[in-house]
C-alpha positions in Angstrom: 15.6 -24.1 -20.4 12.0 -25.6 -20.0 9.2 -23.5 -21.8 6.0 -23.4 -19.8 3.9 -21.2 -22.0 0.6 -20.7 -20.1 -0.6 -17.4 -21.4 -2.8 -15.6 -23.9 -3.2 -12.5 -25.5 -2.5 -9.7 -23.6 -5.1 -7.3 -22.6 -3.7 -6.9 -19.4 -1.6 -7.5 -16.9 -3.4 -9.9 -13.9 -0.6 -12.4 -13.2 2.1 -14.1 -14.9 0.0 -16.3 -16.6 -0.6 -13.7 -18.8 2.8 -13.4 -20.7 4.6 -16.0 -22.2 8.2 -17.0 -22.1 8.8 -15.2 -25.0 7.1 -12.2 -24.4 8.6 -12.0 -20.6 11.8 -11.8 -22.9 10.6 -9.2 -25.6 9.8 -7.2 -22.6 12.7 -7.1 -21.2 14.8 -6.7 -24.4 12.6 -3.8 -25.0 13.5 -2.2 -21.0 16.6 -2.5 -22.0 16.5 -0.1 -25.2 14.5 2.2 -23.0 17.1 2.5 -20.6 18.7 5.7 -21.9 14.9 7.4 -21.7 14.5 6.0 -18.2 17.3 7.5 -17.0 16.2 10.7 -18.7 19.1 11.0 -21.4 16.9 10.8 -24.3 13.4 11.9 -25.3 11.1 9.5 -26.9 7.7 10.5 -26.4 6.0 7.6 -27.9 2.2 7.8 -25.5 2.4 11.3 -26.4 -1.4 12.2 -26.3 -2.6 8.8 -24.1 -3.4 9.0 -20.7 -2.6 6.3 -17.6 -4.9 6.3 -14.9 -3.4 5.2 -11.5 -5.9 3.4 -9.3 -4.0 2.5 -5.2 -6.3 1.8 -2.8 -3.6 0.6 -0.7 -0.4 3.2 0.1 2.1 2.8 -2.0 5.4 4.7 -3.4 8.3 3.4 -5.8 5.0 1.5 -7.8 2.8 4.4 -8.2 5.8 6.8 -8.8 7.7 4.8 -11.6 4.5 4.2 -13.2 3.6 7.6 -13.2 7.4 8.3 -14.0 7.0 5.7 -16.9 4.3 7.3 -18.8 5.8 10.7 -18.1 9.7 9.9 -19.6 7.1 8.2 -22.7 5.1 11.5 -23.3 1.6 10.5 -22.2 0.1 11.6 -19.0 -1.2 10.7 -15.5 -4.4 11.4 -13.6 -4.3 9.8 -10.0 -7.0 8.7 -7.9 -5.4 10.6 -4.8 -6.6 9.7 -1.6 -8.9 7.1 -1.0 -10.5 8.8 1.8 -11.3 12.1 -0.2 -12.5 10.3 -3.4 -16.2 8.9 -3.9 -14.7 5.4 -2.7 -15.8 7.0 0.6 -19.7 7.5 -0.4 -19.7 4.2 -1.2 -19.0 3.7 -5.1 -18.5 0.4 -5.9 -14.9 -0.6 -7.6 -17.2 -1.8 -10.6 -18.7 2.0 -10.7 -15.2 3.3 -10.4 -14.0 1.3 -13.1 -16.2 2.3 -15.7 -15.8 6.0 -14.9 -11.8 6.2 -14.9 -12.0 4.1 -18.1 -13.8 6.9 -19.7 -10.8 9.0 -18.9 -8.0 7.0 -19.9 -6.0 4.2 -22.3 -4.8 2.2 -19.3 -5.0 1.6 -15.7 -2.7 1.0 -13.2 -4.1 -0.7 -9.9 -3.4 -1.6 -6.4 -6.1 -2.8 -4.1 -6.7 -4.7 -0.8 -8.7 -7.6 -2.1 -7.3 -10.6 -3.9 -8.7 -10.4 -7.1 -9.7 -7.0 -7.4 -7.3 -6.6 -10.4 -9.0 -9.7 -12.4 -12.6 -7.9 -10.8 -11.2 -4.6 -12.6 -10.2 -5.9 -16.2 -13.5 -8.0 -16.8 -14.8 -4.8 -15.8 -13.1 -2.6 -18.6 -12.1 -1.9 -22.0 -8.8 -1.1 -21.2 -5.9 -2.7 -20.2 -5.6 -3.2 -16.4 -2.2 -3.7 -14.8 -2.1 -5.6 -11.5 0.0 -3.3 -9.2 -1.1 -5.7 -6.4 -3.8 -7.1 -5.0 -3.6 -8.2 -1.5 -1.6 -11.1 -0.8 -2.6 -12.0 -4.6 -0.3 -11.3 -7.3 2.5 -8.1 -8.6 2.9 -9.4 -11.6 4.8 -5.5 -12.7 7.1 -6.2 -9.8 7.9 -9.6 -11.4 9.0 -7.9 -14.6 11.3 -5.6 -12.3 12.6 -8.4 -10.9 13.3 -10.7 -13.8 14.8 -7.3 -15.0 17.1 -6.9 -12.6 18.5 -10.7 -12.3 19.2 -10.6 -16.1 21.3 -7.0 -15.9 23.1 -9.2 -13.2 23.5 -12.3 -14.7 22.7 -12.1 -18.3 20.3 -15.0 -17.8 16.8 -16.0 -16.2 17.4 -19.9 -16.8 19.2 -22.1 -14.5 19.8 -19.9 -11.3 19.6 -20.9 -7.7 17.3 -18.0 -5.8 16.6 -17.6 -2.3 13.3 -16.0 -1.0 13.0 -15.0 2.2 10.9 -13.5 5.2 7.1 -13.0 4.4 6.1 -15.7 1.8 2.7 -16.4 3.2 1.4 -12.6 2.1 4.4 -11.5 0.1 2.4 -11.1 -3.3 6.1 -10.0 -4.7 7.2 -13.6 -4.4 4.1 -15.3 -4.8 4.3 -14.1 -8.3 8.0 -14.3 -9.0 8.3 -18.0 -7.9 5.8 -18.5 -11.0 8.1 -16.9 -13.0 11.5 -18.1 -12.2 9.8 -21.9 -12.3 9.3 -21.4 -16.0 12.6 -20.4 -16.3 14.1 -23.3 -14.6 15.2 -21.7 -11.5 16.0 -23.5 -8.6 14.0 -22.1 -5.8 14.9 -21.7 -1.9 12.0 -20.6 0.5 13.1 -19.3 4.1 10.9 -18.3 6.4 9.2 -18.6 9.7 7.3 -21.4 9.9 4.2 -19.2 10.4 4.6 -17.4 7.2 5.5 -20.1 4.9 4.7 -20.0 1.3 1.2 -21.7 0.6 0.7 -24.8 0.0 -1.3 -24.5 -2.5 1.6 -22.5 -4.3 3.8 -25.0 -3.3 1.9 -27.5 -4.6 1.5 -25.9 -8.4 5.2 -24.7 -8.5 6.1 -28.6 -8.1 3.6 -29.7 -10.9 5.5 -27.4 -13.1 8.8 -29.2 -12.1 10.1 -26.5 -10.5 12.9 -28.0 -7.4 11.8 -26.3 -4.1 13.8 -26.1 -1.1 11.8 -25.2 2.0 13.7 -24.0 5.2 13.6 -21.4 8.4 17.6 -21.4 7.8 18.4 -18.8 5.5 22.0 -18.1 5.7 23.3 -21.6 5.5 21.4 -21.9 2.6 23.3 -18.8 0.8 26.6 -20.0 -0.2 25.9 -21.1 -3.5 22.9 -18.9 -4.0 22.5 -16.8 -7.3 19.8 -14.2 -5.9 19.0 -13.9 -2.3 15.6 -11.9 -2.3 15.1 -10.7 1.2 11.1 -9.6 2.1 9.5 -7.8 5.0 7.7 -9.5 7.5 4.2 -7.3 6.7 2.6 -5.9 9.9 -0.4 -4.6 8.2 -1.3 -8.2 7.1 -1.2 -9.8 10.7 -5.3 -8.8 12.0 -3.4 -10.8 15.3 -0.1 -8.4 16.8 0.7 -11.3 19.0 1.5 -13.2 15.9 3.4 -10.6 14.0 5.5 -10.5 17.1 6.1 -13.8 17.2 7.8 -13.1 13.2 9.3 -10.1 14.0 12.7 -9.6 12.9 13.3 -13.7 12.0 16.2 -12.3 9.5 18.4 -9.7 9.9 20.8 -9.6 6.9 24.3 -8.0 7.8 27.5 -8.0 5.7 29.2 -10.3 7.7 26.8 -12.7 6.7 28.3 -12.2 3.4 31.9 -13.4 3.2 31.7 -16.7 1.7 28.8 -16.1 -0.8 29.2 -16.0 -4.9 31.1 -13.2 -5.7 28.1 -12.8 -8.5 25.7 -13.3 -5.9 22.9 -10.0 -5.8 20.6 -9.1 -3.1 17.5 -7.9 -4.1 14.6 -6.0 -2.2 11.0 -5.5 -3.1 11.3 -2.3 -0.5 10.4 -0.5 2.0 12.7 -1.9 4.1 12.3 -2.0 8.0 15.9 -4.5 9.5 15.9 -7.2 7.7 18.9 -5.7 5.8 21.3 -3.7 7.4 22.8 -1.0 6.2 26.3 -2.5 6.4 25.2 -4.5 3.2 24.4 -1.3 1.0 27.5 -0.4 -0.1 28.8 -4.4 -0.5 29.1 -5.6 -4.5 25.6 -7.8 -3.7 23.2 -4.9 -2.7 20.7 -4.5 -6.2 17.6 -3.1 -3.8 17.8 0.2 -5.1 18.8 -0.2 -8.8 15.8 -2.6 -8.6 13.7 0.1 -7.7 14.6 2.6 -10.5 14.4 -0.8 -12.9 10.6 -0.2 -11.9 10.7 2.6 -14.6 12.3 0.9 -17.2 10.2 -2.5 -17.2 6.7 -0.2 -16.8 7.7 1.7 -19.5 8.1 -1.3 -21.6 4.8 -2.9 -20.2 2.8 0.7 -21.1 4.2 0.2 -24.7 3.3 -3.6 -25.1 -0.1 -3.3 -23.6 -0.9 0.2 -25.7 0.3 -1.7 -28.6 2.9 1.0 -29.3 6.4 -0.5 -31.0 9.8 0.4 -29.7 12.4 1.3 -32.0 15.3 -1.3 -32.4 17.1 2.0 -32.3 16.0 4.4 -29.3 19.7 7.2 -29.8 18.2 7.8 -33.4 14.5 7.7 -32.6 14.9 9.6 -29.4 15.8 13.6 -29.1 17.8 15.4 -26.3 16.8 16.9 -23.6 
């Protein structure tokens, strides 16, 4: 397995680029222990008395909710911005302004915004840890963890696999930051998509440099076969400012289980969610869906990011350390 190890001590969470292999791998040993809290078996309250400010300037659900169920299953607590359009966002406060004030109020910030960059904006803005839950077409580097999460519950490995992304790669933050990560891992990587909504070049470009092998194609399901992880992706209306071009994309895939007869037995199909067609509901109850056990993983791997950002150990041994319910 290649080790690419282009990060630095974590304050927060802005990219990939922030963890290393190795941590990437603590992290997920350490979801793993917390699985039993996830899932609400065990109490473990190790934030008890920090708070976790949740910043979305852009809608959102299973990321705000499992963060805010993260902190909550650890003990600590949450205070939300709410709506945008009833907060002082609307008078004009400047994200700088709003910032300093909510990191007055908390031990860590969760963040989704509009703007690529706002998360790096945020954290050379404050003293405590920022963690990216998107930033425009940017970077989701939580999601990532998730992800990486949910491949090695599947295949009990990161290194080596053969993963398809497909539909939006062009503003799909979700895989702009996973192909990062799978490249370190050695992953063979497949992009299908429309033409229109390729991944960038300029993506392109630093995934090669890092010797990842890239397969570029609008022909998803001849490509599955042999695929590992097929990560489908909605085609993102709300990114098109053109309709006429969104409607040109709409509905390239549409992922059915017939599609899925001569595939890997192993194979998993994974979803960042919402959904709108490009998987249909004939797949859910097939071996390969992961979609929504990838969204509950969103729990498990924020809890573990809370703890490693807050500086708060995990015990090897969460039955003994934990208490019932």
């Amino acid at each position: 397995m290649p080790v690419v190890n282009r990060g630095k001590a974590v304050t927060g969470l802005i990219t990939m680029d922030d963890l290393t292999n190795e941590e990437i791998l603590e992290i997920l040993a350490d979801a793993e222990r917390l699985l039993p809290v996830a899932k609400g078996e065990l109490y473990l309250p190790l934030l008890q008395g920090r708070i976790l400010g949740n910043l979305f300037f852009e809608p959102s659900t299973r990321t705000r909710m499992s963060f805010e169920t993260a902190m909550k299953r650890l003990g600590g607590d949450v205070v939300n911005l709410g709506d945008v359009k009833t907060s002082s966002v609307v008078k004009g406060e400047t994200l700088f302004d709003t910032i300093q004030m909510v990191d007055g109020y908390t031990d860590i910030i969760a963040m989704r915004h509009p703007r690529q960059g706002a998360a790096q904006y945020a954290q050379d803005s404050a003293n405590v840890p920022i963690l990216n839950g998107g930033d425009g077409a940017g970077h989701h580097p939580t999601q990532t963890m998730l992800d990486l999460f949910t491949i090695k519950q599947a295949h009990g490995r990161l290194d080596g696999l053969k993963v398809i992304l497909a539909g939006d790669l062009r503003y799909g933050r979700t895989v702009h930051s996973l192909s990062h990560a799978l490249t370190r891992f050695g992953c063979e990587l497949v992009f299908a998509s429309p033409e229109l909504l390729r991944m960038p070049s300029e993506i392109v470009a630093d995934l090669s440099d890092h010797g990842a092998k890239i397969t570029e194609t609008e022909d998803l399901y001849s490509m599955m076969n042999d695929a590992d992880v097929v990560y489908m992706t909605r085609i993102q209306k709300e990114r098109f400012s053109d309709e006429d071009e969104y409607a040109k994309v709409a509905g390239a895939y549409k992922l059915h289980a017939n599609h899925l007869t001569d595939v890997k037995s192993g194979m998993i199909i994974m979803h960042p969610l919402p959904r709108v067609d490009e998987i249909h509901p004939s797949v859910d109850k097939t071996r390969h869906a992961r979609y929504f056990e990838q969204a509950f993983n969103g729990v498990v791997a924020r809890m573990a990011l809370l703890c490693k950002l807050l500086h708060v150990p995990i015990p090897n041994d969460v039955t003994k350390a934990g208490g019932a319910l």
